[in-house]
C-alpha positions as CSV (number, residue, x, y, z in Angstrom):
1,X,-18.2,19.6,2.4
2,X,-16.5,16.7,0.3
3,X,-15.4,14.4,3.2
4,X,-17.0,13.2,6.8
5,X,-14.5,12.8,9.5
6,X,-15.5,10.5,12.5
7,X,-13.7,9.9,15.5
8,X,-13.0,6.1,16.5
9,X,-14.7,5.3,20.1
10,X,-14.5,1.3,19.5
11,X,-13.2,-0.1,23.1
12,X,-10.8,-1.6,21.7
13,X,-9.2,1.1,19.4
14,X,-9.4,3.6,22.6
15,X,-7.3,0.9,24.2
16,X,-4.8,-0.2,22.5
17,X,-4.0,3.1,20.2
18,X,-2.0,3.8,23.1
19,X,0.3,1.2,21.8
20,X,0.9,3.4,18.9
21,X,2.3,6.4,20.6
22,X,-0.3,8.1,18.3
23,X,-3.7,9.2,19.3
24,X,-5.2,11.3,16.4
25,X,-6.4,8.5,13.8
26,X,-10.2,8.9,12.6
27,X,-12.4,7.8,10.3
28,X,-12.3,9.4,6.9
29,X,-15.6,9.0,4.2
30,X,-15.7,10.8,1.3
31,X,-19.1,11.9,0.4
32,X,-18.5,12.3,-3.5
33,X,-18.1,9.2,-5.1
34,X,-21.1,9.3,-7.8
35,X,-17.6,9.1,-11.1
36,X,-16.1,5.7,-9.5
37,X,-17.2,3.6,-11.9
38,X,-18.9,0.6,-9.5
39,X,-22.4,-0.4,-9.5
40,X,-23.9,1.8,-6.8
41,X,-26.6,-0.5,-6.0
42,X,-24.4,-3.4,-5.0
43,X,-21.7,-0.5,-3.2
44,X,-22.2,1.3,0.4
45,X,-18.6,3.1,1.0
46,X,-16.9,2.5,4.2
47,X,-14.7,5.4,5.6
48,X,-11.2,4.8,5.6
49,X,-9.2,5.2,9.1
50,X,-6.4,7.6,8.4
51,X,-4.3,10.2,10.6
52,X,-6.0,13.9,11.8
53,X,-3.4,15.0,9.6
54,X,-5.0,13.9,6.7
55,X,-7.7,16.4,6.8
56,X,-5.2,19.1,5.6
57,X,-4.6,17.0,2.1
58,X,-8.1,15.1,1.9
59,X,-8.9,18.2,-0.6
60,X,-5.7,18.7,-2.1
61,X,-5.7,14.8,-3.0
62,X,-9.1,14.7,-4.0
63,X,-8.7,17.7,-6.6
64,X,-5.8,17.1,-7.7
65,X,-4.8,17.6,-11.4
66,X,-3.9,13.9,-12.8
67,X,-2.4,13.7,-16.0
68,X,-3.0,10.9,-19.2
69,X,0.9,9.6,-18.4
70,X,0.7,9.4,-14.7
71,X,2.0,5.9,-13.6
72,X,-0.2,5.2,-10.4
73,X,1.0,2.0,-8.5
74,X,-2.1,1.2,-5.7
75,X,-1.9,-1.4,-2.4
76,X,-3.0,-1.8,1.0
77,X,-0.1,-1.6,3.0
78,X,2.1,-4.6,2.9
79,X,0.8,-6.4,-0.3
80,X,4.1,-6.0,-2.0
81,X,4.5,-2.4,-2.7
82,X,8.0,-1.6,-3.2
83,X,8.6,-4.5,-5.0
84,X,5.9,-3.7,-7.3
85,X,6.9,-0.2,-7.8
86,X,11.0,-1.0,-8.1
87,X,9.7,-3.7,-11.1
88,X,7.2,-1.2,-12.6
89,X,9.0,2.3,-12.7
90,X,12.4,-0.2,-14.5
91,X,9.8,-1.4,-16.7
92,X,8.9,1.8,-17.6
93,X,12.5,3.7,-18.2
94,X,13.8,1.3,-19.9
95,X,15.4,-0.9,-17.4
96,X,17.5,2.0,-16.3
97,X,19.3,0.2,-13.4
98,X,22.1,2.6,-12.7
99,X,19.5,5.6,-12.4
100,X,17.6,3.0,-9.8
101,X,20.4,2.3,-7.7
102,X,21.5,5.7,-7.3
103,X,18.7,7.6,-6.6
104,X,16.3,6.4,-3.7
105,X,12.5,4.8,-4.7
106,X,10.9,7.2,-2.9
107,X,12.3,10.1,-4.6
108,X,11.2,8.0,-8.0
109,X,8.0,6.8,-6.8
110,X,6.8,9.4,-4.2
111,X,4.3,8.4,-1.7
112,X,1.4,10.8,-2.5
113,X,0.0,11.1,0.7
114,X,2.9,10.0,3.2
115,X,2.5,13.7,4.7
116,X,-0.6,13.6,5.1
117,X,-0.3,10.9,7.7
118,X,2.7,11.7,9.2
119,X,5.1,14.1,10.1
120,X,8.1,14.3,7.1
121,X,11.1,16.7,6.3
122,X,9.6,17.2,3.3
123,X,6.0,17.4,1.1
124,X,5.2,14.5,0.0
125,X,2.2,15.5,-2.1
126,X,4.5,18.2,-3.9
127,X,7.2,15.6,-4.3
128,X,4.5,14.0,-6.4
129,X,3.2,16.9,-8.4
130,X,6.2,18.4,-9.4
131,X,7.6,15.7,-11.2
132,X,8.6,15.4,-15.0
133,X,6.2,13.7,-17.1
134,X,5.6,10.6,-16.4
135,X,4.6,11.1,-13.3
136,X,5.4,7.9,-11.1
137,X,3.0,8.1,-7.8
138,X,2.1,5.5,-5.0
139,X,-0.9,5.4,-2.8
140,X,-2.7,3.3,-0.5
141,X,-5.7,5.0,-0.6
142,X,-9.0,3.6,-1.0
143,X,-10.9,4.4,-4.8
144,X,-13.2,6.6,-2.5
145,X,-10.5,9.1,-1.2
146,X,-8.6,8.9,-4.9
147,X,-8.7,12.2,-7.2
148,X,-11.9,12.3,-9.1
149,X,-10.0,13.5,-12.1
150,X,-8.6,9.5,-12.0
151,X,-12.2,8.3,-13.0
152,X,-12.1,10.9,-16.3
153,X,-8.6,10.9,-17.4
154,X,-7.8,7.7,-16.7
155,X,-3.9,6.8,-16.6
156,X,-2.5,3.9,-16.2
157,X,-3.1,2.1,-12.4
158,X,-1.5,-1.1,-11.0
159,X,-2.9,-2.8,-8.1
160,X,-1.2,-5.1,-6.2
161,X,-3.1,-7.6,-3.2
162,X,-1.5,-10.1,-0.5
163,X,-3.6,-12.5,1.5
164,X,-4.7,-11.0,4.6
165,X,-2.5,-13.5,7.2
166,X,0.5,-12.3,5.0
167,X,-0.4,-8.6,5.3
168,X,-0.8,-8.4,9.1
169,X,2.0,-10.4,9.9
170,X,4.0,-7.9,8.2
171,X,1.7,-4.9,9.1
172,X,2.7,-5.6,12.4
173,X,6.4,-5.6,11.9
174,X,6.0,-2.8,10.1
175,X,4.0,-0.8,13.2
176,X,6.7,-1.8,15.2
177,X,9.4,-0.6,13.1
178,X,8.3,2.8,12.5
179,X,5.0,3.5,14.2
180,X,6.1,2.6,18.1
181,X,3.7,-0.1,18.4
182,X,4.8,-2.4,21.4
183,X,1.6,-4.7,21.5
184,X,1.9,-8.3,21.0
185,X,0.7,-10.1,17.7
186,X,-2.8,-10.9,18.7
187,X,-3.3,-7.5,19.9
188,X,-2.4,-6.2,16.3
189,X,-4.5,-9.3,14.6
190,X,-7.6,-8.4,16.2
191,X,-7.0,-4.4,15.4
192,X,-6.5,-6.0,11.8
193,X,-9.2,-7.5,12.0
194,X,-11.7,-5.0,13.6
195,X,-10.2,-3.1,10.9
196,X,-8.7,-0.6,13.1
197,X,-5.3,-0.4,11.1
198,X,-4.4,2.6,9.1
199,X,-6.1,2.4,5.5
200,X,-8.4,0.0,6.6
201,X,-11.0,-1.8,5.9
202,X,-8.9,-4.5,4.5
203,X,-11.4,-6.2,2.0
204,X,-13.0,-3.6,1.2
205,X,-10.0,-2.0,-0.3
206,X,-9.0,-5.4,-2.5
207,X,-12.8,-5.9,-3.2
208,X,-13.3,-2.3,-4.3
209,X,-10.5,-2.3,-6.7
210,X,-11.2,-5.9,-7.8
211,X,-14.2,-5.0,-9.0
212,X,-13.1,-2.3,-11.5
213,X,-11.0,-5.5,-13.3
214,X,-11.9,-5.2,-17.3
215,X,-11.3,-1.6,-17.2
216,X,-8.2,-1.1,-20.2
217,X,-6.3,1.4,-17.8
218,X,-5.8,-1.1,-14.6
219,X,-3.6,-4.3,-14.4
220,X,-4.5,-6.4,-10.9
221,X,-2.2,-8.7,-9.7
222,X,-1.1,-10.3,-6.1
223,X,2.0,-10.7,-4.2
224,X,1.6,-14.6,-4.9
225,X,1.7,-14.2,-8.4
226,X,4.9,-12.0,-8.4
227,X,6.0,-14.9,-6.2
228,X,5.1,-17.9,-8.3
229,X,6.2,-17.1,-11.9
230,X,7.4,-13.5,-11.7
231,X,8.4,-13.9,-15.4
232,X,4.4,-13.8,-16.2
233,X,4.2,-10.7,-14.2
234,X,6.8,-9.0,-15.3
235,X,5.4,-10.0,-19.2
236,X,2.0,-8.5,-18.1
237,X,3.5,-5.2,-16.7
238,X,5.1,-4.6,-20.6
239,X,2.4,-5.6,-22.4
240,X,0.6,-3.5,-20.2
241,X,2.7,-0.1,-21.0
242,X,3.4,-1.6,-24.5
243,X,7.0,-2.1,-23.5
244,X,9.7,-5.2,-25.1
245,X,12.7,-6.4,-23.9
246,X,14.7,-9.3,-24.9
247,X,14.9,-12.7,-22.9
248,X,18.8,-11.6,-21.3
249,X,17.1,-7.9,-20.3
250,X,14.1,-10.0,-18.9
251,X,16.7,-12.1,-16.5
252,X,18.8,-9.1,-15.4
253,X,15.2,-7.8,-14.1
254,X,14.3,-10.9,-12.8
255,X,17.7,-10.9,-10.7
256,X,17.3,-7.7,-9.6
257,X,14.2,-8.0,-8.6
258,X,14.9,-11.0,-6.3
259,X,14.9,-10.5,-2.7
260,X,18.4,-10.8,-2.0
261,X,19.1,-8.2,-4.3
262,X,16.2,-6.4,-3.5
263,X,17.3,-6.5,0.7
264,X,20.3,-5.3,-0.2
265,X,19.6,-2.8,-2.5
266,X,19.8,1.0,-0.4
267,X,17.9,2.5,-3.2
268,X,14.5,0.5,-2.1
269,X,15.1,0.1,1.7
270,X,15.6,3.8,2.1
271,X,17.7,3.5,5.2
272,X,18.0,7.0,5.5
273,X,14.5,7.8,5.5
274,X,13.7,4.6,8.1
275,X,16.7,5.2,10.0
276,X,14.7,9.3,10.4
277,X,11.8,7.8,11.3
278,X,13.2,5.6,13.7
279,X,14.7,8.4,15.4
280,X,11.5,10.7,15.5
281,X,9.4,8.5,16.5
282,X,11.3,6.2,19.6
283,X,13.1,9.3,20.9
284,X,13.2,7.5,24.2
285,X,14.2,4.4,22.8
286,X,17.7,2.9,22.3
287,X,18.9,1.9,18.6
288,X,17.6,-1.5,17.7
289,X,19.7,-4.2,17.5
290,X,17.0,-5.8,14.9
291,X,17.7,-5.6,11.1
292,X,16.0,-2.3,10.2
293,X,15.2,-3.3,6.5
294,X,11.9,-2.1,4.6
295,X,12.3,-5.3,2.7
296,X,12.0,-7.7,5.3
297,X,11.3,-11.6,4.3
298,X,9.3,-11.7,1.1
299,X,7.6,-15.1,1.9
300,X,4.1,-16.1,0.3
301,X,3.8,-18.2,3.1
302,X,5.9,-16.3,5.9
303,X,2.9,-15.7,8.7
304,X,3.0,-19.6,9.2
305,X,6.3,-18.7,11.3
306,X,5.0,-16.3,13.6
307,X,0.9,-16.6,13.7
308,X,-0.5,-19.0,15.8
309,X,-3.4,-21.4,15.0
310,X,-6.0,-19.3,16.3
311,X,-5.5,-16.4,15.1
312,X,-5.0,-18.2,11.5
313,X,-8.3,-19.6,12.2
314,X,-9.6,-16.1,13.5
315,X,-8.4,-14.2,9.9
316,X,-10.6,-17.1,8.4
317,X,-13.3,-17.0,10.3
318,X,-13.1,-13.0,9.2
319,X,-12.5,-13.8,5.0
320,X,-15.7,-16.2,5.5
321,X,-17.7,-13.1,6.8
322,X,-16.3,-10.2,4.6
323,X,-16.7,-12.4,1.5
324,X,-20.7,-12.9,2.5
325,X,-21.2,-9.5,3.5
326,X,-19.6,-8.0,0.6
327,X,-21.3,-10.3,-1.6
328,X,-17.9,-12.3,-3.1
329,X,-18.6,-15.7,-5.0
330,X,-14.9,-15.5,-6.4
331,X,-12.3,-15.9,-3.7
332,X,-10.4,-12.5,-3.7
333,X,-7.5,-14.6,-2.7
């Protein structure tokens, strides 16, 4: 058997998973992790809470053949992921922008595992296999649940990380959105932080992944940096797939890359595919008068708005104890 699969009984999961309109998440541990290249001795793997579903893909996923030219683009949810992937899979087709506006990101830049966790109209892992070389694929997954063969062929991984206050403000909007969660912010901060949100545990993800930095086939970067000089990052991403474009090129990316574009842009918001899930999922539910956008602010700062002074204080409190426990002497943000 290559993978454990524990059923949540915390209180306070049972309780408010109701919220979800789902009721089938578990705990997911692989027990095969001897080729990820951290120091054992310094690493106890934490299972991974996932969808029931995912126990028909865990295998497929974790045998998967992975080729020397696959582009793999890696993130907890709500670090920055679209706009990560929109800026990486231009970079690396030669700043086609016609192709990117005309045919939808996540037909580009499937979502490996999306059907694993969810019901879709289509097969999102075969989505991913089947395409041409290079293969452009996004994940969320943890390095324990990735394919072993991504240890021994090694292609070319980004990973993108948001601070934590960042990422459950916009988790929760997010849950909302597409998931039917109706419980209040500190309901979701506390799941968050109990880390009883799918693809959890938070640090643990960023830490485990920031700790294969120095490796030649993974670039690491944050949200705040795309934020803050996202000419650097954008530098970085070609030198890192040995791309070169010239200064005017540079600024059409820039400006199509910036979030007004980027909100209006159909290709990245898949409306179709939200405006599906909406539907499946709040049946019962009239149409929302909100703006149903995948892109939805794109602040560094943006939880300031909507979190309140205690549970601020509360995510803290947490990043204090995650960064002892895991042993952290560098901020991971």
């Amino acid at each position: 058997m290559s993978f454990q699969y524990i059923d949540i009984d915390d209180p306070t999961y049972e309780f408010d998973r109701g919220d979800y309109g789902e009721k089938q998440y578990l705990l997911v541990k692989s027990l095969n992790t001897e080729k990820i290249p951290i120091d054992k001795n310094l690493w106890t793997p934490k299972p991974c809470v996932l969808s029931m579903k995912y126990q028909q893909y865990a295998d497929k996923v974790k045998n998967m053949e992975v080729k020397a030219d696959d582009v793999w683009l890696i993130t907890y949810p709500k670090s920055g992921t679209t706009w990560a992937q929109e800026m990486t899979w231009l970079i690396c087709n030669d700043l086609n922008f016609e192709e990117s506006k005309k045919t939808d990101l996540i037909v580009r830049f499937p979502f490996l595992e999306l059907t694993g966790i969810r019901e879709t109209p289509f097969d999102s892992f075969e989505d991913a296999m089947k395409q041409k070389s290079p293969r452009f694929i996004k994940t969320h997954l943890p390095v324990t649940l990735l394919p072993d063969q991504i240890w021994t062929v090694k292609p070319k991984i980004i990973y993108v990380k948001r601070n934590p206050k960042s990422v459950a403000v916009s988790y929760y909007h997010h849950q909302k959105l597409l998931h039917n969660y109706v419980g209040t912010m500190e309901d979701y901060v506390k799941l968050f932080i109990n880390d009883r949100t799918w693809y959890s545990p938070f640090f643990e993800h960023v830490s485990e992944y920031n700790q294969l930095q120095g490796y030649d086939n993974l670039l690491l970067f944050s949200f705040e940096d795309m934020k803050k000089d996202l000419k650097k990052i954008i530098g970085q991403v070609c030198h890192f797939f040995n791309k070169s474009y010239s200064d005017e090129k540079i600024n059409e990316l820039c400006a199509h890359l910036s979030f007004d574009s980027m909100k209006q842009n159909k290709a990245v918001n898949v409306d179709e595919w939200v405006s599906y899930l909406y539907k499946t999922i709040k049946k019962n539910f009239e149409q929302p008068t909100v703006d149903m956008k995948f892109v939805r602010k794109g602040k560094v700062d943006g939880w300031k708005d909507e979190m309140s002074q205690e549970l601020s204080h509360a995510i803290d409190e947490w990043s204090k104890r995650k960064h002892k426990e895991l042993g952290l002497n560098i901020p991971l943000f």
